[in-house]
N, C-alpha and C positions, 0 to 999 in steps of 0.2 A: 849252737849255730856254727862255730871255728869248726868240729867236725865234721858237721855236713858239707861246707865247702870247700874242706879241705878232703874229704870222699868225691864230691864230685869231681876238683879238680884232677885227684886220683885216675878217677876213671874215664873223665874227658882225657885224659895225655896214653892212657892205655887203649885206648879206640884209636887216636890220630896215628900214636904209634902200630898199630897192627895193620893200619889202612895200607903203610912200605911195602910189606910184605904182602900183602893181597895185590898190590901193585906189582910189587916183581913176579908173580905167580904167573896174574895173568898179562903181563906184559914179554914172555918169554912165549905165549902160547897165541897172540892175539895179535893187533893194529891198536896203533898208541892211539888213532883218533877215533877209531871205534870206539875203545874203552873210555874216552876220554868223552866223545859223543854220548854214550850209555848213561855215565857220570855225571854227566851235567844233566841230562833228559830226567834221569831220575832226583835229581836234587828239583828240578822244577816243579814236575809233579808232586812231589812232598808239598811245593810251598804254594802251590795253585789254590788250595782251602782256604790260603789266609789272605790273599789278596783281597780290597776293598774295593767300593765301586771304584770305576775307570774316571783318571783326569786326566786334562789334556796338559800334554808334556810340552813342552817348547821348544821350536826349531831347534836352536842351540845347544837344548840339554841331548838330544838323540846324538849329536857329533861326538859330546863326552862320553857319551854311552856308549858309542862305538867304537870309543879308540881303548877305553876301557877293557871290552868285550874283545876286542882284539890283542892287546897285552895279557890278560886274562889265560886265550885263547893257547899265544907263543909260549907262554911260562909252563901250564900244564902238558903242553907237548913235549919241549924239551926239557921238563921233569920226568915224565912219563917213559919219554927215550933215552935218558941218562940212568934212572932204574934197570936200565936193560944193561948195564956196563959196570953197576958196582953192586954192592951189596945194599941189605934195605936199611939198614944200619947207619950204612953214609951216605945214604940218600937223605935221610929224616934228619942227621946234623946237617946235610948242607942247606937242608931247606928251612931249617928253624935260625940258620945266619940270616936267613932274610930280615927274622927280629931286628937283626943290628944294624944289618947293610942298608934295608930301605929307607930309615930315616937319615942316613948320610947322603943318600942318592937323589932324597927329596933336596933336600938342604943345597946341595948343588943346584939342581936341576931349578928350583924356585929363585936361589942368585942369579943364576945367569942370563 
């Protein structure tokens, strides 16, 4: 069982990692919001099979959802656009600091 998830884990960090470089490929050759439109179009499509029947959301949670969807939104862009400027190398360590950085961002962000 340790080896199977430690293969998987393997080959989940070999995927993430090669996704850099398919990003600088076609981020030299294309529009970051195209590609990034494409990206998200096709990650919904994937998960559209698994949705359940429909409930109703609540006024409140759509605003979460939005500002979400809007952070979400800004990060992939200027990830997307900053791949166009380094290598995919230092794009993939700067975006794996997030591990560290976001929970100190929260930690403020929740004090204040």
């Amino acid at each position: 069982m340790r080896l199977k998830a430690d293969l998987t884990l393997l080959f989940v960090s070999m995927l993430w990692g090669s996704a850099f470089v398919f990003q600088r490929i076609v981020g030299e050759r294309g529009s970051v919001y195209y590609f990034n439109g494409m990206r998200f179009l096709l990650g919904a499509l994937i998960l559209l099979p698994f949705i359940q029947k429909r409930k109703t959301v609540p006024q409140e949670q759509w605003l979460w959802m939005g500002i979400a969807g809007a952070i979400l939104f800004i990060a992939s862009a200027l990830q997307q656009a900053g791949i166009q400027y380094t290598t995919a190398g230092n794009a993939g360590f700067i975006t794996s600091l997030s591990v560290v950085i976001v929970p100190f961002v929260l930690l403020v962000g929740w004090r204040w």
